[in-house]
ZAMARMAR-910374 format. One line per field, with one value per residue (C-alpha): residue number from 0; x, y, z. Coordinates in nm, 2 decimals. Each point is the difference from the previous one (the first is absolute). Layout:
residues N
pos: [NUM/...]
xx: [X/...]
yy: [Y/...]
zz: [Z/...]
//
This chain:
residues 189
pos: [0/1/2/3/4/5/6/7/8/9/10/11/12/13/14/15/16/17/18/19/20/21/22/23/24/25/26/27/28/29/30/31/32/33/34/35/36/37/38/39/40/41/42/43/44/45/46/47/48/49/50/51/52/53/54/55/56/57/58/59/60/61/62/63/64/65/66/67/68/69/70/71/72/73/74/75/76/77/78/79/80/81/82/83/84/85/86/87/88/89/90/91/92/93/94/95/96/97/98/99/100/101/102/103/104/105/106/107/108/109/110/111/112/113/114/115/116/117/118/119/120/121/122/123/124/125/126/127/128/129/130/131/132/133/134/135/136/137/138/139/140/141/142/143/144/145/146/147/148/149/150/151/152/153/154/155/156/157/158/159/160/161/162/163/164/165/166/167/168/169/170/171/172/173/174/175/176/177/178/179/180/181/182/183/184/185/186/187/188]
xx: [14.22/-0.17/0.13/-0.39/0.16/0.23/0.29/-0.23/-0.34/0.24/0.11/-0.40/-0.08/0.25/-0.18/-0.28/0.15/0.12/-0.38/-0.13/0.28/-0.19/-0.35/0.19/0.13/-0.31/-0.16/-0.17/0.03/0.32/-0.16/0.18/-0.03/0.17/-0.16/0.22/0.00/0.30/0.21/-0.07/-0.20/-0.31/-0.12/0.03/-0.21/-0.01/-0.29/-0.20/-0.30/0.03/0.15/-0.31/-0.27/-0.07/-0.04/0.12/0.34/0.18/0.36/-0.09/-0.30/0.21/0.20/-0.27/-0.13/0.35/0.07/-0.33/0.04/0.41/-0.14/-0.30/-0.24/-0.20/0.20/0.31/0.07/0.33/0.10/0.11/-0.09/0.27/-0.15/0.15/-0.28/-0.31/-0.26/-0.34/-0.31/-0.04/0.35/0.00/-0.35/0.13/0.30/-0.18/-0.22/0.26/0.14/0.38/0.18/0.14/0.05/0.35/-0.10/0.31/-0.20/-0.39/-0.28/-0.16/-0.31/-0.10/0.22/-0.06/0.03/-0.27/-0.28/-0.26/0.23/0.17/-0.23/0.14/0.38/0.25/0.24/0.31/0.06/0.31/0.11/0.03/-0.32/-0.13/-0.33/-0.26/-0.33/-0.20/-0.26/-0.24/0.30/0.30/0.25/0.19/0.28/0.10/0.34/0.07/0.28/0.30/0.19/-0.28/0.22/0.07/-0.35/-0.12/0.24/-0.13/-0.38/0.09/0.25/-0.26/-0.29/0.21/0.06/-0.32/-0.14/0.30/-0.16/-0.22/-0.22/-0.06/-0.23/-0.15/-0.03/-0.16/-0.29/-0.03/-0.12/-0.19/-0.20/-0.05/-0.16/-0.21/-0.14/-0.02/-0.19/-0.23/-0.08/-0.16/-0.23]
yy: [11.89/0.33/0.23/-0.17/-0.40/-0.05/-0.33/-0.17/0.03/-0.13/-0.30/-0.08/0.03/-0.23/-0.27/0.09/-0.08/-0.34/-0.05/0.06/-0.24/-0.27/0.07/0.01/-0.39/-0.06/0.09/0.28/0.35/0.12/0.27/-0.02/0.21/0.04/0.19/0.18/0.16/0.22/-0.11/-0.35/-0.28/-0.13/-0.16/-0.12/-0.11/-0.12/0.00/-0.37/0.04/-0.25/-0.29/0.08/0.14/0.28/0.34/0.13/-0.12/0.26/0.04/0.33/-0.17/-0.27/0.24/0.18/-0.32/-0.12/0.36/0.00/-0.32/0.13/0.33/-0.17/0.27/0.13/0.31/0.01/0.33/0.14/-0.29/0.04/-0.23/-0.04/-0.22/-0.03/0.12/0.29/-0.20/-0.06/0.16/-0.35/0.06/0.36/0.03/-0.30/0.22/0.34/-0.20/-0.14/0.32/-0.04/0.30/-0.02/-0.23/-0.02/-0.15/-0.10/0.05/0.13/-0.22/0.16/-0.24/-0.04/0.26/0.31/0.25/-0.21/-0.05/0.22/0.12/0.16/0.39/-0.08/-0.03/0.28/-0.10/0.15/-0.03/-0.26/-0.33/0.02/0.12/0.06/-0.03/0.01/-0.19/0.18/-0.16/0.20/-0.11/-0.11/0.11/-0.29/0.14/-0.12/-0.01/-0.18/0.00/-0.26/-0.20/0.05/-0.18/-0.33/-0.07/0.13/-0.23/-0.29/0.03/0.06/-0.28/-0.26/0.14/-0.03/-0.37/-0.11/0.10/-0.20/-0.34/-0.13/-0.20/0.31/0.19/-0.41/-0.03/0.39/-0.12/-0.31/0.06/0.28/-0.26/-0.21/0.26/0.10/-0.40/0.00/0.31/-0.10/-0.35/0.16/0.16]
zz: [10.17/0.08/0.35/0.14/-0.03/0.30/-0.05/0.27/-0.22/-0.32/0.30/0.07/-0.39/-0.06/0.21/-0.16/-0.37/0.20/0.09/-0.34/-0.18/0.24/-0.16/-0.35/0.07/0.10/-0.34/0.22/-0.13/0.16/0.24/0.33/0.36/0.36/0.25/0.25/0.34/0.08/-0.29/0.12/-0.25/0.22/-0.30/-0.36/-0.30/-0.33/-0.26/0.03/-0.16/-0.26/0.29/0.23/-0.27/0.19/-0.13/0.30/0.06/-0.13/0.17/0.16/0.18/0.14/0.11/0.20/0.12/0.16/0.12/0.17/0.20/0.06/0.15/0.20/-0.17/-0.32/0.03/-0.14/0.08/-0.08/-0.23/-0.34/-0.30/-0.29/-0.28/-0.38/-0.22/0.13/0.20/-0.11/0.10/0.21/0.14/0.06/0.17/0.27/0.05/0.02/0.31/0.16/0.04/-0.14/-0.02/-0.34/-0.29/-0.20/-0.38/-0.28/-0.28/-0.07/-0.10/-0.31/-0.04/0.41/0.16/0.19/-0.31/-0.20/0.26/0.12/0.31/-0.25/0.10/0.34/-0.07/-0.03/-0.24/-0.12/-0.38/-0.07/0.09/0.35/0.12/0.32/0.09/0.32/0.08/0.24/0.19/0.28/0.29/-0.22/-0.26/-0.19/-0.18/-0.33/-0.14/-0.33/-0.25/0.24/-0.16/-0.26/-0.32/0.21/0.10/-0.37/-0.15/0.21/-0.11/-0.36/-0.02/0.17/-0.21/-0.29/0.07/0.06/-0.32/-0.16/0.13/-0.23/0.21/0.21/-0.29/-0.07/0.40/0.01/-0.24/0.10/0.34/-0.14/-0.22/0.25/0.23/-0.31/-0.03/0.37/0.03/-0.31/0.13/0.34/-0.23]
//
């Protein structure tokens, strides 16, 4: 741990980890979140996009939802967001709005994260691991921090990525549905 991770942010991160280990049982991809006020956890979240089909239930979301309803307001000023992998655009934008204070990551998302979108001009980023970023918007800074507990929530994704491209019927399921879309789509015609 670097001198900027604290034994109470490893304590939250592991509840995170705990969160994302209930998405991976779920055959969800094993992203999990707390959101806390003053060390305490006022919510917690797990990725469920494939249970509900909705794009849009990503843990940290959840997390922003529950908080918001907890705190009786939109803002959730002074509240700090610890979630296993980088949030998405989706994610991040909801959190830069809601005005949290800071957001703890394990690991970064290279495909959706922070360092690969196009907030990527606004971000000051240190070069290494743990990186530390901020989001500025015209009334509110959101500061980044990524790099906690980084191999545990890495070796998580990789190991559930890993074993869902063992199954075969998830490539026959993959193209299956795709096919049938296709014939769906091709019969409205």
């Amino acid at each position: 741990m670097t001198k900027e991770f604290t034994k109470e942010d490893q304590r939250l991160m592991i509840a995170a980890l705990k969160e994302a280990k209930k998405a991976f049982d779920k055959n969800e991809i094993p992203i999990g979140a707390v959101l806390t006020i003053g060390g305490k956890i006022i919510a917690r979240g797990h990725n469920q996009t494939e249970k509900t089909q909705d794009a849009t239930k990503h843990a940290e979301i959840i997390c922003l939802q529950k908080g918001c309803r907890y705190l009786k307001s939109w803002r959730l000023y002074e509240t700090i967001l610890y979630t296993t992998t980088e949030p998405c655009i989706m994610c991040l934008g909801a959190a830069l709005l809601a005005r949290i204070k800071k957001i703890i990551c394990g690991c970064p998302n290279m495909r959706h994260g922070l360092k690969s979108i196009c907030f990527l001009p606004l971000a000051r980023q240190k070069k290494s691991r743990e990186c530390s970023s901020s989001l500025h918007s015209s009334n509110h800074q959101l500061k980044i921090v990524t790099g906690l507990m980084h191999a545990e929530a890495q070796s998580m994704l990789q190991n559930f990525f890993s074993m869902l491209r063992s199954f075969p019927t998830y490539k026959s399921s993959t193209s299956s549905c795709l096919k049938e879309e296709t014939t769906s789509k091709n019969s409205q015609e």
